[in-house]
Rosetta silent file (secondary structure, phi, psi, omega in degrees, C-alpha in Angstrom):
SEQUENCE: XXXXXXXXXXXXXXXXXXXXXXXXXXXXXXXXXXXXXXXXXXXXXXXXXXXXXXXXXXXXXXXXXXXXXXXXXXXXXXXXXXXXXXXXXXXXXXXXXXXXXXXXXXXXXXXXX
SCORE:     score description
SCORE:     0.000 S_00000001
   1 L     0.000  123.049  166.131   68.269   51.320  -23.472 S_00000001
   2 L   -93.080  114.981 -177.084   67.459   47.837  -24.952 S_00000001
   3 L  -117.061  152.230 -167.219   65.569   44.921  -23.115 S_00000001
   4 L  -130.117  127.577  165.374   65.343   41.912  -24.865 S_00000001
   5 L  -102.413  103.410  177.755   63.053   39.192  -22.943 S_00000001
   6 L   -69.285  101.929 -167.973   64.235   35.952  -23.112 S_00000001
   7 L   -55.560  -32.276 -169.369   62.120   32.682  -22.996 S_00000001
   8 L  -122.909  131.827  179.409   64.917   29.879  -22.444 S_00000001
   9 L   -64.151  108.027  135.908   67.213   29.778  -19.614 S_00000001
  10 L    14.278  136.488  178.910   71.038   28.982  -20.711 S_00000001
  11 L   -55.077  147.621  168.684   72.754   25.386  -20.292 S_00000001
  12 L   -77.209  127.123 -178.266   73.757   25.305  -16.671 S_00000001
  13 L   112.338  -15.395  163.828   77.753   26.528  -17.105 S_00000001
  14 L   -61.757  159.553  179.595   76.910   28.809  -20.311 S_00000001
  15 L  -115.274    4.147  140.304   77.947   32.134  -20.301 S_00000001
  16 L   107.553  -11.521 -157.829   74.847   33.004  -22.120 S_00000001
  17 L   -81.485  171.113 -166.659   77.678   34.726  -25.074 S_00000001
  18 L  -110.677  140.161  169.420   76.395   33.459  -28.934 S_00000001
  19 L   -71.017  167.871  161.890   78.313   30.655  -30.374 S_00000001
  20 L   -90.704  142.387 -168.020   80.564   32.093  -33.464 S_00000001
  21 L  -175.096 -160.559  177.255   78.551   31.372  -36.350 S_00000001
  22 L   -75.279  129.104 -172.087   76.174   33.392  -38.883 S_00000001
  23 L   -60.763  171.272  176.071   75.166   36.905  -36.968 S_00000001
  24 L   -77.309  126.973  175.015   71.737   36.728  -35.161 S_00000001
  25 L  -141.069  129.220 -165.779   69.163   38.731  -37.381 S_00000001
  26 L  -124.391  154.676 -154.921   66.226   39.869  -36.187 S_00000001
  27 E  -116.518  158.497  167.181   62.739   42.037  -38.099 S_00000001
  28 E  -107.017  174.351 -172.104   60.125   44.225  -36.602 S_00000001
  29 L  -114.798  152.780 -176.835   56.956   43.571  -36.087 S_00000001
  30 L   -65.976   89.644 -173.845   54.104   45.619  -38.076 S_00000001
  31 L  -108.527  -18.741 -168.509   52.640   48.181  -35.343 S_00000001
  32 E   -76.521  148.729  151.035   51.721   51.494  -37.271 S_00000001
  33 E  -178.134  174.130  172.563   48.541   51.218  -39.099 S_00000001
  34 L   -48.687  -35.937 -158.029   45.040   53.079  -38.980 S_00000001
  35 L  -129.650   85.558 -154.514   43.629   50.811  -37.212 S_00000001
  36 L   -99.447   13.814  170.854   45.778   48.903  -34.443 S_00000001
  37 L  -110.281  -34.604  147.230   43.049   46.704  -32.885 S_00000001
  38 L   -42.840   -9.743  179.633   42.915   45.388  -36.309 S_00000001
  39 H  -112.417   49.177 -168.140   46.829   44.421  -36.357 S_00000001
  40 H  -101.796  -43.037  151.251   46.982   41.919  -33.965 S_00000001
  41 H    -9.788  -84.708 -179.601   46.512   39.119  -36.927 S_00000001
  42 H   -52.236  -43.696  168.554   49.270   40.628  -38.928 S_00000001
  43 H   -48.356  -51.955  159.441   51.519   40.640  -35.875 S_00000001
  44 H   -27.472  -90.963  176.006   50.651   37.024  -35.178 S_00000001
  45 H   -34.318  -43.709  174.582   51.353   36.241  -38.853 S_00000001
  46 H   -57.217  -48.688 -166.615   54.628   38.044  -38.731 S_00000001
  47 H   -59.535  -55.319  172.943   56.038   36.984  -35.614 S_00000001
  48 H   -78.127    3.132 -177.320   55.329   33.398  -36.853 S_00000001
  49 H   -77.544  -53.928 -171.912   56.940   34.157  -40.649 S_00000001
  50 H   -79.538  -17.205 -169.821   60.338   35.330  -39.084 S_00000001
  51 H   -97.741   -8.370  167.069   60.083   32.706  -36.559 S_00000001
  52 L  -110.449   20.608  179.828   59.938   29.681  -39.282 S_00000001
  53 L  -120.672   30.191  153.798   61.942   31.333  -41.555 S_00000001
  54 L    91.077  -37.027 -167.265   65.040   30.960  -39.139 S_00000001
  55 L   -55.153  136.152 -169.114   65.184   34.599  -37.736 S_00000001
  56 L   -70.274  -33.907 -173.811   66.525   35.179  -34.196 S_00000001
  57 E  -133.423  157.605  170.830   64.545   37.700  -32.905 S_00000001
  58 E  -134.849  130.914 -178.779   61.186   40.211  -33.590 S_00000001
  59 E  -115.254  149.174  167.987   61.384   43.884  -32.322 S_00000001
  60 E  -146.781  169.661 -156.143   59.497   46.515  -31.989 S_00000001
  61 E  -101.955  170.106  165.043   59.920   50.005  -31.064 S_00000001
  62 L  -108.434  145.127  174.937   58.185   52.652  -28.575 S_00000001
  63 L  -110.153  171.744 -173.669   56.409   56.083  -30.046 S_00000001
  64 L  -112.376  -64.946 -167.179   56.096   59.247  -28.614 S_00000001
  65 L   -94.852  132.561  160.598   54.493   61.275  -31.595 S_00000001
  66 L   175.832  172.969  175.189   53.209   60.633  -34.964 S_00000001
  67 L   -88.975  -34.638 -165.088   49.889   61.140  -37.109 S_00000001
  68 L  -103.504  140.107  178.486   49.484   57.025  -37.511 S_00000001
  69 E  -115.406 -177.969 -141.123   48.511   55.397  -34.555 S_00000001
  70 E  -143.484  141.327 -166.225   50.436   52.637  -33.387 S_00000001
  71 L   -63.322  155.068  169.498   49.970   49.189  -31.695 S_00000001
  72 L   -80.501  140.927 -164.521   51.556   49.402  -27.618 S_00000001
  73 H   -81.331  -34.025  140.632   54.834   47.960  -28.349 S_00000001
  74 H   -36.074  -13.098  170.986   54.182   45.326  -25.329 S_00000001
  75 H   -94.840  -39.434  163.822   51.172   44.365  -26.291 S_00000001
  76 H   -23.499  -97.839 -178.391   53.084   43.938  -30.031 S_00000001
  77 L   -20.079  -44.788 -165.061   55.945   41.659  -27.956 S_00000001
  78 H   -94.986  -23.426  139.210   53.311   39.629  -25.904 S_00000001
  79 H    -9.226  -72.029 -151.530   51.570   39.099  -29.252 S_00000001
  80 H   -97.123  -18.695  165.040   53.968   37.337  -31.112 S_00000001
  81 H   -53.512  -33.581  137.714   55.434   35.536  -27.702 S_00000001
  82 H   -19.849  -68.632 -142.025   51.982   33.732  -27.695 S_00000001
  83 H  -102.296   -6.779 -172.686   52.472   32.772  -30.744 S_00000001
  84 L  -126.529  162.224  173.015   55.923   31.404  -31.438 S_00000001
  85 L  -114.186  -40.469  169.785   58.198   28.957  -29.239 S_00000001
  86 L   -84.279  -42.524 -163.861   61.588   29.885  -30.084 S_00000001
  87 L   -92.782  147.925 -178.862   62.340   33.357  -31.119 S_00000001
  88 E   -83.515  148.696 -172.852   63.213   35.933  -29.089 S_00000001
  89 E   -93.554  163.395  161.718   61.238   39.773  -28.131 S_00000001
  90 E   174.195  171.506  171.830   62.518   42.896  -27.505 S_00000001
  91 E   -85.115  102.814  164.853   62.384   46.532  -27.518 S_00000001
  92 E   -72.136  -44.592 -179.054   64.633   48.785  -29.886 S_00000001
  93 E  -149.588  146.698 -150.569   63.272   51.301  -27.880 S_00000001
  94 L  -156.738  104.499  171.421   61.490   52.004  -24.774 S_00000001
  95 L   -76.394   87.316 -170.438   61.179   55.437  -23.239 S_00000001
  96 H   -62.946  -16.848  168.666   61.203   54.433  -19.637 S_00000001
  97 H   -59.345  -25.704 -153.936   61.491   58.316  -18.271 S_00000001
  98 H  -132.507   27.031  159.127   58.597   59.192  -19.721 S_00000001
  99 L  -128.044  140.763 -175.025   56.409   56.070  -18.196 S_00000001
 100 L   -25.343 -174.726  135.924   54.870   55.822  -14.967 S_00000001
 101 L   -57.946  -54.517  174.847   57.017   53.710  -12.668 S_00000001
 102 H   -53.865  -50.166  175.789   54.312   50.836  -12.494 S_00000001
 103 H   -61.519  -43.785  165.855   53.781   50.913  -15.987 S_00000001
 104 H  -120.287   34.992  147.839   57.330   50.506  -16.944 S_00000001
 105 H   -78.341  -51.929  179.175   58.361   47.866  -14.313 S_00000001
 106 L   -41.507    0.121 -159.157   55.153   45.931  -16.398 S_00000001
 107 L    84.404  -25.814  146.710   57.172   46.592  -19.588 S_00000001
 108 L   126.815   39.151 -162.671   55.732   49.681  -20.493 S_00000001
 109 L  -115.523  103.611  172.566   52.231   47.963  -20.980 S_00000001
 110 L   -71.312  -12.123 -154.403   49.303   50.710  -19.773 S_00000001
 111 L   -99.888  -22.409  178.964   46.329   48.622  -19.219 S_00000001
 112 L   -66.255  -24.428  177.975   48.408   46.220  -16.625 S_00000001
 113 L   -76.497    0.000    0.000   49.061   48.731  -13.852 S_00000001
């Protein structure tokens, strides 16, 4: 399941559908690293590199598993929404079965519930 949260409302009478034009291309934002209270910069910096260099969107993913640990991908997303005006957030992936309820009506963001 993909949620993509969207900052700007539609023209009233849009159908919200993409003009035809050049596809929408969107990057991920930088979450693994040693040290993830250290990557909040680099997120920053990313978020605003794809957002003046024309990209539509910045994504990041959820982890289960791994050896590296990894920034909460909501905390990523609320990152780079601070930091930009235009481009759009989202999830590639977000296990919501395997999050509280509270926690993933909040976006799947632990420290808010």
């Amino acid at each position: 399941m993909t949620t993509t949260a969207v900052r700007q409302q539609p023209a009233p009478g849009a159908t919200g559908r993409r003009r035809p034009g050049p596809p929408a291309i969107g990057v991920f934002l930088p979450t693994p690293g040693p040290e993830p209270g250290g990557r909040a910069a680099e997120i920053k910096a990313a978020a605003r590199r794809a957002e003046q260099l024309g990209f539509e969107s910045v994504w990041t993913g959820d982890h289960l598993i791994g050896r590296t640990q990894v920034v909460d991908g909501g905390l990523a997303l609320a990152t780079a929404a601070a930091v930009t005006d235009t481009i759009r957030i989202g999830f590639g992936v977000l296990h919501l079965p395997l999050l509280p309820v509270a926690q993933a009506a909040r976006g799947g963001h632990p420290s808010s519930c």
